[in-house]
N, C-alpha and C positions, 0 to 999 in steps of 0.2 A: 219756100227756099229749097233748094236744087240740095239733092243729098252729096254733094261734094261737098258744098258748103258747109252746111250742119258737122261734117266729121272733120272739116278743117279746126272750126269753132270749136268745138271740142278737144282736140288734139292741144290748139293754143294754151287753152283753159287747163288743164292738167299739166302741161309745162309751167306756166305758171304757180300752179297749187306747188310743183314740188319744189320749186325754186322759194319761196314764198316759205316755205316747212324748212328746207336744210339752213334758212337766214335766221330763223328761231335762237337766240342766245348767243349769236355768232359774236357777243361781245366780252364774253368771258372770258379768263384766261385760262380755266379749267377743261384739261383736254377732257372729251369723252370719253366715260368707259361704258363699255357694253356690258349688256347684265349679264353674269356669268351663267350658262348653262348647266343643272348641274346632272354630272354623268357617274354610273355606281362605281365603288371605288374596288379597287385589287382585292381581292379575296388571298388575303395569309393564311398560313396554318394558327390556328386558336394555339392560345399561349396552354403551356401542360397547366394540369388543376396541380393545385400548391400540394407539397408535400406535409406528410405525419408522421415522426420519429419518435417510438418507443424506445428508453434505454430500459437495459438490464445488467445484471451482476448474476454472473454463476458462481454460488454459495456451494458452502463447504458438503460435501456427501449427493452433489445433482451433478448433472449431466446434462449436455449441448443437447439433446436430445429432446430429453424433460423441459425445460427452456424453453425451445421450442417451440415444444405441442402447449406449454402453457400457455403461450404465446398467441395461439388459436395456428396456426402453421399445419396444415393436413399430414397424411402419410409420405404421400409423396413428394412435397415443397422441400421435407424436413430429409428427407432422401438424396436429392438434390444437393441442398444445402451441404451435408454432411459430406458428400461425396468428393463435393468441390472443394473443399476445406481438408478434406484429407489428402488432399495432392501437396497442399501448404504446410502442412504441421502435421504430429504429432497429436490427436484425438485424446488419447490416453494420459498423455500429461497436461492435458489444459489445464493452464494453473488457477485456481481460484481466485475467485476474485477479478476477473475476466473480465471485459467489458463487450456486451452486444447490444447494438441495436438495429432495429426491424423498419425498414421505411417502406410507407405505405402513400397511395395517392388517398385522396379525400373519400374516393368513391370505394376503399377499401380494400386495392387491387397493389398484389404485394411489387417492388419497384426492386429492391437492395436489401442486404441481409450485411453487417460490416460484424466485425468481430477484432475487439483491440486485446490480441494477445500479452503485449509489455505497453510499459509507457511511451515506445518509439515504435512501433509496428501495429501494422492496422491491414486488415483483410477484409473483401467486398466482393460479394458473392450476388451476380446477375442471375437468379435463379429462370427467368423466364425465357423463351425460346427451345430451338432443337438442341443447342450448344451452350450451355451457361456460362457465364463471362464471368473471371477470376480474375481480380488486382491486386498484389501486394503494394503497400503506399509504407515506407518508412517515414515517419511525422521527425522533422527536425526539432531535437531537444536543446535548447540554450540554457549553460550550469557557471551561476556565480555564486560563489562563495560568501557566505553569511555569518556574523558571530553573531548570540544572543546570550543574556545572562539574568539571573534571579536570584528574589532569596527565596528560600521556603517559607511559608507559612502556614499548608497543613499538609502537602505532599510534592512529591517532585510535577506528578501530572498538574497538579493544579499552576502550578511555576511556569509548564510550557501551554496553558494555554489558551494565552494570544498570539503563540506564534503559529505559523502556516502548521498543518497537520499536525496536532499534537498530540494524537493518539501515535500516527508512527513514530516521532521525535522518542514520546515517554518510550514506546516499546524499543526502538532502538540505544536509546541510554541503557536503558536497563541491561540488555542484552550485554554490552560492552563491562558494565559493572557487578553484573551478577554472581561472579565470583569471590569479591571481595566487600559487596555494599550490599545489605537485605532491606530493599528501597520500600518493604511494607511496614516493615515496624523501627529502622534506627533511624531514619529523615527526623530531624529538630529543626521548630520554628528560629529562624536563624542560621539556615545553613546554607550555602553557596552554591548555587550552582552555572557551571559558565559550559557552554558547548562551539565548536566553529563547524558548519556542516552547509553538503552543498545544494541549492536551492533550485530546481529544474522548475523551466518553463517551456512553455510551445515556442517556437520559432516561425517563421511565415513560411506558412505552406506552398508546393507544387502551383505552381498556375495549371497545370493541367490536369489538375484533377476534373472528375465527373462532374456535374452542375450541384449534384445531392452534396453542399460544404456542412450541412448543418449536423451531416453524421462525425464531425471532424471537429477537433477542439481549434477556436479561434487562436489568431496570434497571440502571442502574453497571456495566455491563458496560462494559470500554474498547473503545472504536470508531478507535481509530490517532491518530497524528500527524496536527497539523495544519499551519499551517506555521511554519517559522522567524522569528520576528519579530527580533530581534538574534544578531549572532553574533562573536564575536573567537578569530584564532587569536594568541597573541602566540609564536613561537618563537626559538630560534636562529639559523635561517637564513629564516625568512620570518614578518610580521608583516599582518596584514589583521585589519579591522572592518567591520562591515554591520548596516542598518538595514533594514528594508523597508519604503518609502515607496509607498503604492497612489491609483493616478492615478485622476480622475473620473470616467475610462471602465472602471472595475474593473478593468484588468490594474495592473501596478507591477512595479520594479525594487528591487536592492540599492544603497545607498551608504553610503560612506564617512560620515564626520560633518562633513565637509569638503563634500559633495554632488554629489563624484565616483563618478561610478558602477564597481562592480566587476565589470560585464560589459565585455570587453575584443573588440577586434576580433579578435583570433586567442587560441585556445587557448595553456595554459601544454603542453601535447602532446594528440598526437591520438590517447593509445589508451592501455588500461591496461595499463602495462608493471612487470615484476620488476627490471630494472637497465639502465639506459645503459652498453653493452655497448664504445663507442667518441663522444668527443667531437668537437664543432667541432675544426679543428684547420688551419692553415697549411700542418702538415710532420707525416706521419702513416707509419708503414712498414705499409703495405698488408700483414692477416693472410694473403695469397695469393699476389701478389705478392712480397713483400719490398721492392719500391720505395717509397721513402720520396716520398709524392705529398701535396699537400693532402687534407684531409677536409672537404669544403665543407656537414656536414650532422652530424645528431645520431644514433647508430645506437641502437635500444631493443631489448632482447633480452625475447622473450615466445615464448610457446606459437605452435605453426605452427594459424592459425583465428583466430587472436587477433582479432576487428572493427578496423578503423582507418576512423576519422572523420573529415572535413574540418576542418579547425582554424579555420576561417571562411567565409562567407557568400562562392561566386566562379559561375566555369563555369569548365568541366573544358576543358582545351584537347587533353588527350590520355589514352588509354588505350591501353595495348599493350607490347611488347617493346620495352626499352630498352637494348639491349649487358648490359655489367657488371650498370646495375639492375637486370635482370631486367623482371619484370612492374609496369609505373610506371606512376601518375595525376598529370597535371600540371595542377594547378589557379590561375587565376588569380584576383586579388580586387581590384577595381579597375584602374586605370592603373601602382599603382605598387610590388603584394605581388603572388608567386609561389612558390608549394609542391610539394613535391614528395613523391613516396611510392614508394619504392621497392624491389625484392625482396619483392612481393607474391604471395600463392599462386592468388589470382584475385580478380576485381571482382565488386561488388554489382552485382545486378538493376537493370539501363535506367542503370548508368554507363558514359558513351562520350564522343565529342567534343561541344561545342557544348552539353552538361544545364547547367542551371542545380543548385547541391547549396546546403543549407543548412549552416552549422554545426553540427558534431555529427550529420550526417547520414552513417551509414556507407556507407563508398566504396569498401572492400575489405579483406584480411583478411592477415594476417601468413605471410608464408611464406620460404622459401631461393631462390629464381629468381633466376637469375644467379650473378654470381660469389659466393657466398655460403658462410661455414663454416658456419652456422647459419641457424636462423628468425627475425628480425629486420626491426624495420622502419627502413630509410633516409630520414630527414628531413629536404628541405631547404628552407630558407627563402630567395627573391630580394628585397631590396628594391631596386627603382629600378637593375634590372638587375647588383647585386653580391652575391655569399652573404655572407650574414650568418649570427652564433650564434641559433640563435633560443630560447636557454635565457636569455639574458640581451641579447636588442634591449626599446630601448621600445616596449613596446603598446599602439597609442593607443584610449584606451578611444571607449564609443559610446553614443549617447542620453543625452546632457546632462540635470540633472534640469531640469524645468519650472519656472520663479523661481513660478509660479502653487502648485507642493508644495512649495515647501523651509518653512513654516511645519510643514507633515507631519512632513519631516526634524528639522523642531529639537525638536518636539513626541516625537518617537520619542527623540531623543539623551537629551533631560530626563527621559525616563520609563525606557528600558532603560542608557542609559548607565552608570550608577552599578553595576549589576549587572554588567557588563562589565568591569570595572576591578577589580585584584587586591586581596586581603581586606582590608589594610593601606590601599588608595586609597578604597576602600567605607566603611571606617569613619572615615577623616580626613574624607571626603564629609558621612556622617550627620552626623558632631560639628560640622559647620559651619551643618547646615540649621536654622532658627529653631525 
């Protein structure tokens, strides 16, 4: 056969084969698909490695520093650090109680340094690079107002706590009543106590913040106590109410509803004490002696370190060895109040003759020096050169309210008052109002 032919034959036969192969399943109604080719995919940047957030608290007598380096933080991170933060604040006053935390990647390489000065300000220190990058972030605080109420059953702290902070609640009661309520030893099973105070929490944060939110309290997150706006203690042995009237220069005081103020000139005592160990007393049989002698002072039995405060605003007329007292602070406050502090284990830092001390400012620390069976603090009170009891003299109070706020004051009684007043007085109250 003629090779024309043969590639004719051929040529036919393959049109056919292909014709023959595309009629294969031509009955289906299922379009074809082709089998996907597959091609490498887009190369992203890798996601960052998760973050590691250390918190901390800077405790009383440390330093940003110390922190820190404890922290593992080199010489010069902490250089850094420091640096950039002193453009922000104040170093020297960082208040205790501070909050820092240190973020890290996984692979241990440090990322952000944040440091929450108050409950609404938060600082964030990029320490890496030529130029380290500084954020002040103000955290929005949202504040509603809360009453809560108790009886006693073994003390006020125990009263407050299920409610949110109760260690600050107790310290802030106290504070406010300290002058007229000695909330270690008069609280009776049975005694009342009611507070209205304001209730901070986080608010929803910056959408712009850096990616790191985890150095950052979530929304609703609670941000602490705020402060006390009413408070009544009604007991057995002692009875006090307070409003909080705030004067036009933004500080303010506690009062009465009467608009007597319940900051008093002298302390109801100067230290926190387990028991009055020995009273005032005319005719006393000395526990050393046996001589039955006056006891011209209050004796408080506490831990030997125990802090002792100045019971009011004076100058020290003395510090040193006193016979019997032992180691004594004699403090005077005006022309016509003198106190005394005696059987001390040693004096606070720059207290000597002639200091000027504040109330509440501590002045030395509880000890046995001198004639003493114990650790205990001796406290006397002189008015107008005679001992007096100073668990029961008049205290004359200080800072009169301004006639310019007492519309504040009556404006506070009308609004927290009714809250104040026992369930039975609350509801004859309501059933009265139009």
């Amino acid at each position: 056969m003629p090779t024309k032919t043969i590639l004719a034959v051929a040529g036919v036969i393959i049109v056919l084969l292909v014709v023959l192969l595309a009629g294969v399943g031509g009955d289906s109604d299922q379009a074809h698909v082709p089998t996907p080719v597959a091609t490498p995919a887009t190369a992203g940047p890798p996601p960052p490695p998760p973050l590691a957030i250390e918190r901390y608290t800077l405790r009383r007598g440390s330093t940003l520093d110390r922190l820190l380096q404890d922290a593992g933080l080199d010489t010069d991170l902490r250089l850094t650090v420091l640096d950039s933060l002193n453009q922000a604040l104040d170093l020297r006053r960082m208040p205790e109680g501070a909050g820092v935390s240190i973020s890290r990647r996984t692979d241990g390489e440090l990322v952000a340094v944040a440091v929450r000065t108050s409950v609404d300000r938060f600082i964030r220190i990029l320490p890496s690079g030529d130029a380290p990058g500084i954020r002040e972030v103000e955290i929005p605080v949202d504040v509603e107002t809360r009453s809560d109420s108790g009886t006693v059953e073994q003390s006020v702290s125990q009263t407050f706590a299920d409610l949110p902070d109760p260690v600050g609640l107790t310290a802030s009661f106290a504070d406010i009543f300290q002058w007229d309520i000695d909330l270690l030893v008069e609280p009776r099973q049975g005694d009342q106590v009611r507070i209205v105070y304001e209730f901070r929490s986080y608010g929803d944060l910056p959408s712009d913040l850096p990616p790191f939110r985890g150095e950052l309290p979530g929304s609703g997150a609670p941000a602490g106590i705020g402060r006390i706006l009413a408070a009544s203690y009604q007991g057995e042995q002692a009875k006090s109410t307070a409003y909080w009237v705030e004067s036009d220069e933004g500080d303010g005081n506690y009062f009465d509803e009467n608009g007597v103020p319940l900051r008093k000139t002298f302390l109801k005592s100067p230290l926190n004490y387990r028991r009055i160990s020995s009273r005032f007393s005319r005719a006393r049989q000395n526990p050393v002696t046996r001589n039955v002698v006056p006891h011209h002072g209050v004796d408080f039995a506490a831990p030997s370190g125990t802090p002792v405060v100045a019971a009011a605003d004076g100058r020290v007329v003395s510090a040193g060895w006193s016979g019997a007292l032992g180691k004594m602070v004699k403090i005077r406050h005006g022309s016509e109040y003198v106190t005394l502090y005696g059987h001390l284990k040693g004096y606070a830092k720059g207290i000597r003759s002639g200091v000027q001390v504040r109330q509440n400012q501590v002045i030395g620390y509880v000890g046995a020096t001198g004639r003493a069976t114990g650790p205990h603090l001796h406290y006397t009170m002189i008015v107008s050169g005679r001992p007096v009891n100073p668990l029961s003299f008049r205290n004359p109070p200080v800072e009169p309210l301004p006639e310019g706020d007492r519309p504040k004051l009556e404006a506070a009684v009308r609004k927290h008052g009714p809250t104040l007043q026992p369930p039975a007085v609350q509801a004859a109250t309501v059933s009265m109002l139009p």
